[in-house]
C-alpha positions in Angstrom: 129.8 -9.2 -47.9 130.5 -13.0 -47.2 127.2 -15.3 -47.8 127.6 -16.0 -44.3 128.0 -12.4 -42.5 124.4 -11.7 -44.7 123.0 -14.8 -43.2 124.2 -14.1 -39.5 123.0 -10.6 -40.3 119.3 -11.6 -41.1 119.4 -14.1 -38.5 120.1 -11.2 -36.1 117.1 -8.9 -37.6 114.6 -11.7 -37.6 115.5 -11.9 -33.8 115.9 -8.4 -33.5 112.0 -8.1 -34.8 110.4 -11.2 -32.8 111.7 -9.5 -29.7 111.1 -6.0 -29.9 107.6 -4.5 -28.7 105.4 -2.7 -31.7 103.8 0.1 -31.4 100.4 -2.2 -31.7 101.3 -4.1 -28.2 102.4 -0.7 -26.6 98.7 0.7 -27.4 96.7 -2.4 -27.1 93.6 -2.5 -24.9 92.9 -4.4 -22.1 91.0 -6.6 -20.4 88.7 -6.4 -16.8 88.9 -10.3 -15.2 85.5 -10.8 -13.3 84.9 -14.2 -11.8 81.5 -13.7 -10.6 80.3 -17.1 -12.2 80.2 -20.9 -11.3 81.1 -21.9 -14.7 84.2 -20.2 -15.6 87.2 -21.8 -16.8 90.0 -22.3 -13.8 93.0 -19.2 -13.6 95.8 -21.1 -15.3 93.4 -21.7 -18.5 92.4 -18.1 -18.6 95.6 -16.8 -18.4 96.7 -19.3 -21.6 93.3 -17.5 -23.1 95.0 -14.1 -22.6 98.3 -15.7 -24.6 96.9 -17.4 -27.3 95.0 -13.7 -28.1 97.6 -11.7 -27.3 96.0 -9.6 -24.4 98.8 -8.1 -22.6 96.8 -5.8 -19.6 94.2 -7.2 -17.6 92.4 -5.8 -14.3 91.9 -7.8 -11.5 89.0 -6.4 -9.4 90.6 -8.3 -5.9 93.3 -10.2 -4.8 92.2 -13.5 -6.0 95.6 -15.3 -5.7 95.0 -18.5 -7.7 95.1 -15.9 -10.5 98.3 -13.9 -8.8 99.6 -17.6 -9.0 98.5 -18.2 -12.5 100.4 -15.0 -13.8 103.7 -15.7 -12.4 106.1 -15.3 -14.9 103.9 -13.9 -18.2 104.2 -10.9 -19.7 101.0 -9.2 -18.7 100.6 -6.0 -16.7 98.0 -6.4 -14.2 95.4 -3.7 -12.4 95.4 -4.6 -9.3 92.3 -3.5 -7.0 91.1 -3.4 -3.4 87.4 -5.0 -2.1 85.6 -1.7 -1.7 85.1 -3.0 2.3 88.3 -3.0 2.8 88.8 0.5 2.4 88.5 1.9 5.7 90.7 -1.0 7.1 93.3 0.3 4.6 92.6 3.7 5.7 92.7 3.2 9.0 97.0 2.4 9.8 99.9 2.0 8.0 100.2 -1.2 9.6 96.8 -2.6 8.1 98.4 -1.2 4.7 101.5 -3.0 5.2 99.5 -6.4 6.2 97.3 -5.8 2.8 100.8 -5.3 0.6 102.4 -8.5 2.2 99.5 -10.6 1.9 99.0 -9.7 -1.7 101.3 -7.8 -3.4 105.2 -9.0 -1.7 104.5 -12.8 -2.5 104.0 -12.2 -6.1 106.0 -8.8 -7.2 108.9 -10.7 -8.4 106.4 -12.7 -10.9 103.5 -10.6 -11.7 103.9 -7.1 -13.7 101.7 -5.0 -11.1 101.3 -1.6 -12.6 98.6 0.0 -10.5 96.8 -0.7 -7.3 92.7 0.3 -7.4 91.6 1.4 -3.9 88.0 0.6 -4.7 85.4 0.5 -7.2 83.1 3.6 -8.1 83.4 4.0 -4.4 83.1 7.9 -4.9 80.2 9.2 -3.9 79.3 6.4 -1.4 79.6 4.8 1.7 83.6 4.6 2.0 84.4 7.8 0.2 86.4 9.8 3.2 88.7 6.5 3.2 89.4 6.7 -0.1 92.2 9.4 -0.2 93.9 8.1 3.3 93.6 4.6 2.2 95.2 5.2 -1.4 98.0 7.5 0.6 98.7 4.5 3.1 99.3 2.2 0.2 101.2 4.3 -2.2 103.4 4.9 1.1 103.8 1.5 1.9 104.7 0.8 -2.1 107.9 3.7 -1.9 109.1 2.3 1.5 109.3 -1.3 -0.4 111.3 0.3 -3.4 107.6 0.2 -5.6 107.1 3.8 -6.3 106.8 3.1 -9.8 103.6 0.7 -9.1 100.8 4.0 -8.8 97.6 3.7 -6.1 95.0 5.1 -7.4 91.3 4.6 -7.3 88.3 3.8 -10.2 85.2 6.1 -10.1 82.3 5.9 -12.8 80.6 8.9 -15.0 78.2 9.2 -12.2 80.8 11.4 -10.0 80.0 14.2 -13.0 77.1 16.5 -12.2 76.7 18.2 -15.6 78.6 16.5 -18.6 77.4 18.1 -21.4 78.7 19.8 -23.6 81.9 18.2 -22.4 83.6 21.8 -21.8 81.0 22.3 -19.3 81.3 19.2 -17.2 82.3 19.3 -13.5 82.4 17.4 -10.7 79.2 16.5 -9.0 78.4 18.6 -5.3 78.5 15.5 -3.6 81.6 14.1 -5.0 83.7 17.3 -5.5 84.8 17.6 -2.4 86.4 14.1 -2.2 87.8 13.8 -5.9 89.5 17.4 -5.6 91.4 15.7 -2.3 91.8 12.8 -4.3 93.4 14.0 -7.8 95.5 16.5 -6.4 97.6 13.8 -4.5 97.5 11.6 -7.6 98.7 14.8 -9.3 101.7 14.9 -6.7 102.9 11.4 -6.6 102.1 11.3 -11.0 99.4 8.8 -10.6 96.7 8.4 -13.0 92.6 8.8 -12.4 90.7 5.0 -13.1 87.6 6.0 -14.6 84.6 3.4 -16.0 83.2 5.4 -19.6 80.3 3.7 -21.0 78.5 5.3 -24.0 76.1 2.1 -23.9 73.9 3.6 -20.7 73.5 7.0 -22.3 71.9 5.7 -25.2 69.9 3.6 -23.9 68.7 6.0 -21.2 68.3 8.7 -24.1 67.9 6.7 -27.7 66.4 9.6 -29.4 69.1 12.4 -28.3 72.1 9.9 -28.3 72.3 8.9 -31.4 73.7 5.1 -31.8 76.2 6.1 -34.3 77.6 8.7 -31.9 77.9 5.8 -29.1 79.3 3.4 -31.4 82.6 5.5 -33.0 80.6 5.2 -36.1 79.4 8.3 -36.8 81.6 10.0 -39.9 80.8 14.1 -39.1 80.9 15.6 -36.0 77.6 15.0 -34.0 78.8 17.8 -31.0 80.5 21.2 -31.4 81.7 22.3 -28.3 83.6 25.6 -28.9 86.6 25.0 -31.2 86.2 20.7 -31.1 84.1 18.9 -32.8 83.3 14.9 -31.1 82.2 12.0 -34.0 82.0 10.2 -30.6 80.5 9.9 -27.5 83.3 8.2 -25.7 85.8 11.0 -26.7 83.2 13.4 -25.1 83.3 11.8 -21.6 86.8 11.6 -21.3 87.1 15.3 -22.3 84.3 15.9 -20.0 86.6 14.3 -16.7 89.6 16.6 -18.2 87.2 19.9 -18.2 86.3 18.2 -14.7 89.8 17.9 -13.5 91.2 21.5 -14.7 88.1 23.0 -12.5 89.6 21.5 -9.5 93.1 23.1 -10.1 94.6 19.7 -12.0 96.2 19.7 -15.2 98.6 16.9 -14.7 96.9 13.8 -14.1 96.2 10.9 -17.0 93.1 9.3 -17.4 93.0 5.4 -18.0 89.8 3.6 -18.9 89.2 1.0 -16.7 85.9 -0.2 -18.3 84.1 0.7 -20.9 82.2 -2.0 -23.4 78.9 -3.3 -24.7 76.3 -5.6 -23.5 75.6 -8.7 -26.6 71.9 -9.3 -24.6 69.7 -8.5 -22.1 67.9 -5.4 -23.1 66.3 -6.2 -26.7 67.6 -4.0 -30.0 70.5 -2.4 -27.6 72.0 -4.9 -26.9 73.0 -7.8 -29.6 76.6 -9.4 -30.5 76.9 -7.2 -33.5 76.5 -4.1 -31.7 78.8 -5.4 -29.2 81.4 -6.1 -31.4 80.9 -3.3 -33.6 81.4 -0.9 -30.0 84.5 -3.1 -28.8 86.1 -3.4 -32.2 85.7 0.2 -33.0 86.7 1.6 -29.4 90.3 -0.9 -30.2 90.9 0.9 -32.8 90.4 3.8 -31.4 93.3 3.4 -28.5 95.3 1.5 -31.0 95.6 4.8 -33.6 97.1 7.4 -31.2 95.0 9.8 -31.8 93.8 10.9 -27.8 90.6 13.2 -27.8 90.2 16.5 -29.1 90.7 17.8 -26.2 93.6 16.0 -25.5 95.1 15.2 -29.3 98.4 12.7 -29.9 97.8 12.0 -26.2 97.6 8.0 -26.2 94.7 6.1 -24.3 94.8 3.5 -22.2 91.7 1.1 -22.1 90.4 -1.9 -20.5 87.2 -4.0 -21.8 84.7 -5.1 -19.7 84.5 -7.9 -19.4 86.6 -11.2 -20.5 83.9 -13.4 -20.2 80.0 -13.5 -19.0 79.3 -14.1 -15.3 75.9 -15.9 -14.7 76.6 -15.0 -10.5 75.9 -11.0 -12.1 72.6 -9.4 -11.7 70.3 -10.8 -14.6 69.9 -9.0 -17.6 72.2 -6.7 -19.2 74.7 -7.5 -16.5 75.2 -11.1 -17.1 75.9 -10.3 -21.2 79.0 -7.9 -21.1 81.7 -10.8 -22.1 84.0 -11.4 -25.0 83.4 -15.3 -24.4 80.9 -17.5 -22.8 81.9 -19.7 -20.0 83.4 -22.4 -22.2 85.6 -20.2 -23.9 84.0 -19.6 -26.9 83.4 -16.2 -28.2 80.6 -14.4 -28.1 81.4 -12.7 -31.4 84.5 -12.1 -33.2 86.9 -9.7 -31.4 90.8 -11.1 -31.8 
């Protein structure tokens, strides 16, 4: 071959590689966006953050549009969500549901990778939880009128909607929230929408130090810690998710994905719990986790999609634990090596 076809030919590879998505991108975590602070950095210099290290999914807990603004045009998929007051507005007509989607979703969809819309928070049990399933309906119809059906409304509900959990095959949905989430998952089920749910392996140990161990909450354990039947959990994380698929079959639904929406580690605000290297050590190992492919037992080879919480730590939080779940401080620095 001519010195030149080789060098057009490597030329083509190189640009081939730089271009092409790896299997490390496709897996990669996320990262939840709060801005309940006074001192955080301003949208546009967040969103360079997010280049420079490479994290390509963030959740966005509202419609805050100088960060809709900020993500025009970069190659991040966004979680979008709802304020949990808004619910029952968005419940309430198509025509409120339609003024929600042209406010906040029709200005920017040509720009901004919008992969889900969150109605609500950990709404379920609560106040707003009979406008959960109306309001998520009313958006997702308002998405497939506007050509959008692949952009999935769905909600975000925490461990709490679980009334037993353990062993994992034995968990089920709790008496007051059963009723709503079998609603709920059976028409994410039909439209092939996913379940949001928040897993954090920090609170149960630090509820229960003595019977959780901390090398069972931090993916560091190296022999099973929990036999459950035929599968054995080295982690407490991989237990709760199995625990919301054991929840979800008892309802009559096999067909609907989970995605972690938040799970992470608190770096201070509750003594020997709660330090930077613990942090780290939960955040690193729990990327690594989602980035080998492994799934659960439950659920093996089946990939996992993850969000951290939280990008950075937001004094406006409740003090304590609350204020301390960041991967950076205010000025952009990090709180302990992550990326």
């Amino acid at each position: 071959m001519a010195r030149g076809r080789i060098l057009a030919l490597l030329v083509l590879c190189l640009l081939c590689t730089m271009h092409s998505p790896t299997i490390e991108a496709q897996t990669d975590i996320g990262v939840n966006y709060g801005l309940l602070g006074d001192n955080l950095p301003p949208p546009p210099e967040v969103i360079q953050m997010f280049q420079r290290y490479n994290i390509r999914k963030v959740r966005l807990f509202e419609p805050i549009h100088a960060v809709l603004e900020a993500l025009r045009g970069k190659q991040i998929d966004l979680l979008l969500g709802t304020r949990n007051e808004h619910i029952p507005v968005l419940a309430s007509s198509l025509e409120n549901a339609q003024a929600w989607f042209n406010t906040n979703v029709q200005p920017y969809i040509k720009d901004v990778n919008i992969r889900y819309i969150t109605v609500g928070n950990e709404v379920v049990p609560g106040q707003f939880s009979e406008s959960i399933l109306p309001a998520i309906q009313n958006i997702q119809q308002i998405l497939n009128a506007n050509g959008l059906g692949g952009i999935k409304a769905t909600t975000v509900v925490h461990q709490g909607v679980l009334g037993a959990s353990f062993p994992p095959s034995a968990a089920a949905f709790s008496e007051a929230s059963i009723g709503f989430m079998t609603g709920i998952c059976k028409y994410l089920e039909s439209q092939n929408a996913p379940l949001l749910v928040n897993v954090y392996p920090y609170f149960a140990h630090a509820n229960d130090p003595v019977n959780v161990r901390l090398d069972y909450a931090l993916f560091t354990a190296t022999e099973p810690v929990v036999r459950d039947g035929s599968l054995s959990y080295t982690n407490l994380f991989d237990a709760i998710l199995d625990g919301f698929y054991w929840a979800l079959e008892k309802v009559g639904v096999t067909k609907v994905s989970l995605v972690v929406s938040e799970t992470g580690w608190p770096s201070a605000g509750f003594g020997s719990f709660t330090t930077p290297p613990l942090a780290g050590t939960y955040n690193k190992n729990f990327r690594n986790h989602v980035r080998s492919n492994r799934g659960t037992p439950k659920k093996p080879g089946q990939p996992i999609e993850g969000y951290i919480f939280a990008m950075f730590n937001e004094n406006q939080k409740p003090a304590g634990i609350e204020q301390n779940f960041g991967l950076f401080y205010p000025d952009k620095s990090a709180v302990y090596e992550m990326f």
